[in-house]
N, C-alpha and C positions, 0 to 999 in steps of 0.2 A: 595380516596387514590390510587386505581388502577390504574385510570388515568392519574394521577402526576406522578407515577412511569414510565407509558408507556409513558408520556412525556420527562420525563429524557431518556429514552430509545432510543426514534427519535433524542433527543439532542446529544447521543453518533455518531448515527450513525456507528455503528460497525460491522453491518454487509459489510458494502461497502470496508472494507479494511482488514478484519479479514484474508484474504487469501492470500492478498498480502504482508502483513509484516510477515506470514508464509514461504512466497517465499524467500521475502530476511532476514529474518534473518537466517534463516536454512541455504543459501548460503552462508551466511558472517560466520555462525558456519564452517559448512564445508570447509571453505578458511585459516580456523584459527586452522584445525584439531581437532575442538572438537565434541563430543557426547553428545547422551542425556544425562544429570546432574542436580544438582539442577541453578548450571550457566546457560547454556541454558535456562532453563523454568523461571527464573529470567529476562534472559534481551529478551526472548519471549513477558514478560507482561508489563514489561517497554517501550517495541516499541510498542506495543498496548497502552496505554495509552498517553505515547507522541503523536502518531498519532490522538488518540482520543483527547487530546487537540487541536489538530490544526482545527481537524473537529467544534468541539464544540466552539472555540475561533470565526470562522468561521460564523458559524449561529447566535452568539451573535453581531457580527459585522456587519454582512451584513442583519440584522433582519429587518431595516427600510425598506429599498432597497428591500427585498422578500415580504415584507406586500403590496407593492403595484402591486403584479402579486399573482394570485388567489392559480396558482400551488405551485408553492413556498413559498408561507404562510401558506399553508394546510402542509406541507412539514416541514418546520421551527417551532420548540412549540413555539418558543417566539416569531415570527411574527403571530404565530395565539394564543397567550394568552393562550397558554396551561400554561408557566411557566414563571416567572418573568425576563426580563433583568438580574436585582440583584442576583437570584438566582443561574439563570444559568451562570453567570459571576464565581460569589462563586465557583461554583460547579466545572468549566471548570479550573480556578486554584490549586484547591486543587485535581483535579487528574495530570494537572502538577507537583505540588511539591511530591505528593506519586511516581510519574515515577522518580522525579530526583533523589528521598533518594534511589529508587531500583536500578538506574544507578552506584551512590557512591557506595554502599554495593559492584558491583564487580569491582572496580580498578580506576585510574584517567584517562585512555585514553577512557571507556566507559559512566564515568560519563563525561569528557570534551565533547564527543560527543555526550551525549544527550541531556544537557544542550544546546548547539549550536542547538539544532533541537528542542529544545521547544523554545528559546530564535528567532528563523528565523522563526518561526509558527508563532507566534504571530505578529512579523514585517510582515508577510504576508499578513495578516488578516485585519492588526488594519488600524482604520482610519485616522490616524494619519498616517501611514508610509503608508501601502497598497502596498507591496510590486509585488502582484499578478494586479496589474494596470500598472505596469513596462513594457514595455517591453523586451523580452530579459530572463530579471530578472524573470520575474515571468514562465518563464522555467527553469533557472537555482534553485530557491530558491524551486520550484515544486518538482525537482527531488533528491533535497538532505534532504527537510524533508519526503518525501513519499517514499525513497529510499535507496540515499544513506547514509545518516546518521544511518538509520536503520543496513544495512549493517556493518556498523564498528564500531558501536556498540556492535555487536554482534564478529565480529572478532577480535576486541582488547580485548574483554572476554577470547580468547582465544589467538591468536598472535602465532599461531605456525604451520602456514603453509609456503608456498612456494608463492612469490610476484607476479607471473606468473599466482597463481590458482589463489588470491585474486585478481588484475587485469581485468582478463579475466570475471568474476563474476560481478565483482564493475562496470564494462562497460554496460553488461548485464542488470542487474538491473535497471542501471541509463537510459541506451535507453529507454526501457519498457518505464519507467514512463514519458521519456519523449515524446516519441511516444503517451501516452497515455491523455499527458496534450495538445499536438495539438489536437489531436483527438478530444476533450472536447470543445475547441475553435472552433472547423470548427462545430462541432456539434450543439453550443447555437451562432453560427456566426450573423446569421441574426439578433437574439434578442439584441447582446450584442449591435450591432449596433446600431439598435435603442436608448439603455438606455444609451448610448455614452460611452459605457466602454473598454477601450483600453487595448489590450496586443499583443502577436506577434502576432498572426496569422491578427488580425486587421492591422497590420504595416505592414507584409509582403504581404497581399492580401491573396482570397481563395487561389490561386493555387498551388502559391511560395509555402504557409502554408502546401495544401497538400503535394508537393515535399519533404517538409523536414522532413515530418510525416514519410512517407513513406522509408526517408531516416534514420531514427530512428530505423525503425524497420528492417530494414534491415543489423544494425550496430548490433542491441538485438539478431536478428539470428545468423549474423555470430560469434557473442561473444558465444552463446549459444553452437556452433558448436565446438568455437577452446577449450569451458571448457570442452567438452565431451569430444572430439579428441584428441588433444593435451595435454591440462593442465592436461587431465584425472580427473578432478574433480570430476563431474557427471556421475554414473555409467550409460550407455545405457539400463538397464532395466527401470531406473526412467524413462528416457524420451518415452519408447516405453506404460507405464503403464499412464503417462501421456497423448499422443496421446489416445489409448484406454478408457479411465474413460472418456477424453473429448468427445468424439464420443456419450459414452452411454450421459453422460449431454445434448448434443446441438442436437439428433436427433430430439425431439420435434420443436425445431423453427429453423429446414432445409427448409420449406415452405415462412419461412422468407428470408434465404438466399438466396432462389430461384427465391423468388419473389422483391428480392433488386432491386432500379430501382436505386441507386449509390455506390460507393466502400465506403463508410461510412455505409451504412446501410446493406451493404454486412459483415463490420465487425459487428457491433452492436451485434448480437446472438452471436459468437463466443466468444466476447471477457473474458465471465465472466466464462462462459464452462472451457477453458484453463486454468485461473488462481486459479478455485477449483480444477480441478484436478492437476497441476502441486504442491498446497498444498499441495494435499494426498497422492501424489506420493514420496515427500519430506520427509513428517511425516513418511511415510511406512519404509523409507529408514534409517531414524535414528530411529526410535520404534524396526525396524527388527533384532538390536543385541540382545533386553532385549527379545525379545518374547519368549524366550523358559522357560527364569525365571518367567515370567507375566505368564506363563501357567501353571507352574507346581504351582505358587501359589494359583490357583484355582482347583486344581486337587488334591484329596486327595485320598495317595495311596492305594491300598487296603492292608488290615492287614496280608495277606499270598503273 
């Protein structure tokens, strides 16, 4: 029983994004002028679980294909027989349909949008469409279900910001992810080749590939910059508590970065540092109004 559990568990895969759809939806709250609520933590768990279907749809699709590489099938519970095809198909739709009832519950523009980002997940995935085989596509389709759909999800929950913060954010976001799906590509490069699996970075070549990685992320900075600056979105405490938490996370595999013998592997340590602290940094930010109520309810006065 333990085991079937922890096999569901690897079938989430929920730790791989638990921090990034912290990132953008706390953004797309904050573009939309809202606080912590029962809203927020509503379409918080809705973008966790649509996300988690796409993972989950993912591993049930691509399970043939990972049982024939050692890593990957130890990786996958249904390519190594932990958990049934059938089951976990089961299983990967009916947390679909739980995200979409919590999308309805708050309004039609966050249920249209989540709907659209379970409904492009699965065209992703499936073998039938394979969306993530595209090229082009399978960046585009990348960064609206692992990003920006998440995002306006959460800000049409709210709808009552300034088009300038929400912009500046929504760019943001969408860079990152997509910076982060070349990244992905130049990373499994050599292998994809091999098992003749095509998307851009195969279409454009390494190098083009890295140019535009790097041009990615250089669009995600300066977006990052003009929400501080400008849009004033983003208060400068978060991002200085953000650099800080990342420092203390990534000192351990500095010897890595050190010892990087490419700019790929010079990112690798860093990359997962940044995106838990810039989580915490987030939460801090919106938790930081209720903290003196959340204290004084565990703090019982004295009787004199």
């Amino acid at each position: 029983m333990t085991g079937h559990i922890h096999a569901v568990w690897r079938l989430t895969r929920f730790p791989e994004y638990v921090s990034f759809v912290i990132i953008t939806t706390l953004l797309g709250a904050a573009a939309g002028q809202g606080s912590l609520e029962w809203p927020l933590i509503v379409v918080l768990v809705a973008n966790w679980l649509a996300v988690g279907f796409a993972f989950m749809v993912n591993d049930v699709e691509d399970a043939p294909d990972d049982a024939m590489t050692p890593a990957k099938a130890r990786r996958n519970p249904v390519s190594s027989g932990d958990i049934s095809p059938r089951f976990a198909r089961v299983l990967s739709f009916t947390v679909a349909v739980v995200a979409t009832l919590l999308y309805a519950s708050l309004g039609l523009g966050p249920f249209l949008t989540g709907v659209a980002c379970i409904v492009l997940a699965y065209l992703y995935s499936s073998r039938r469409v394979r969306l993530k085989a595209t090229p082009v596509v399978d960046l585009i389709s990348h960064a609206l279900i692992l990003a920006g759909l998440q995002f306006l999800a959460a800000y049409l929950t709210f709808d009552g910001g300034s088009l300038s913060q929400a912009a500046s954010a929504f760019a943001l976001v969408v860079a990152i992810s997509l910076y982060g799906q070349l990244f992905n590509e130049l990373r499994d490069f050599d292998g994809d080749l091999k098992a003749g699996v095509t998307h851009t970075a195969s279409l454009l070549g390494r190098r083009a590939a890295y140019v535009l990685m790097m041009a990615w992320l250089s669009i995600g900075v300066a977006s990052a910059a003009f929400s501080i600056l400008v849009a004033r979105l983003i208060p400068v405490w978060v991002i200085l508590v953000t650099v800080f938490l990342a420092g203390l996370l990534s000192w351990r595999r500095l010897p890595g970065v050190l010892h990087a013998q490419s700019t790929l592997e010079l990112h690798t340590p860093l990359q997962k540092p940044v995106e838990i602290a810039a989580a915490i940094a987030l939460l801090a930010w919106f938790v930081g109004p209720w903290a003196p109520s959340l204290i004084s309810m565990f703090i019982v006065a004295p009787p004199w």
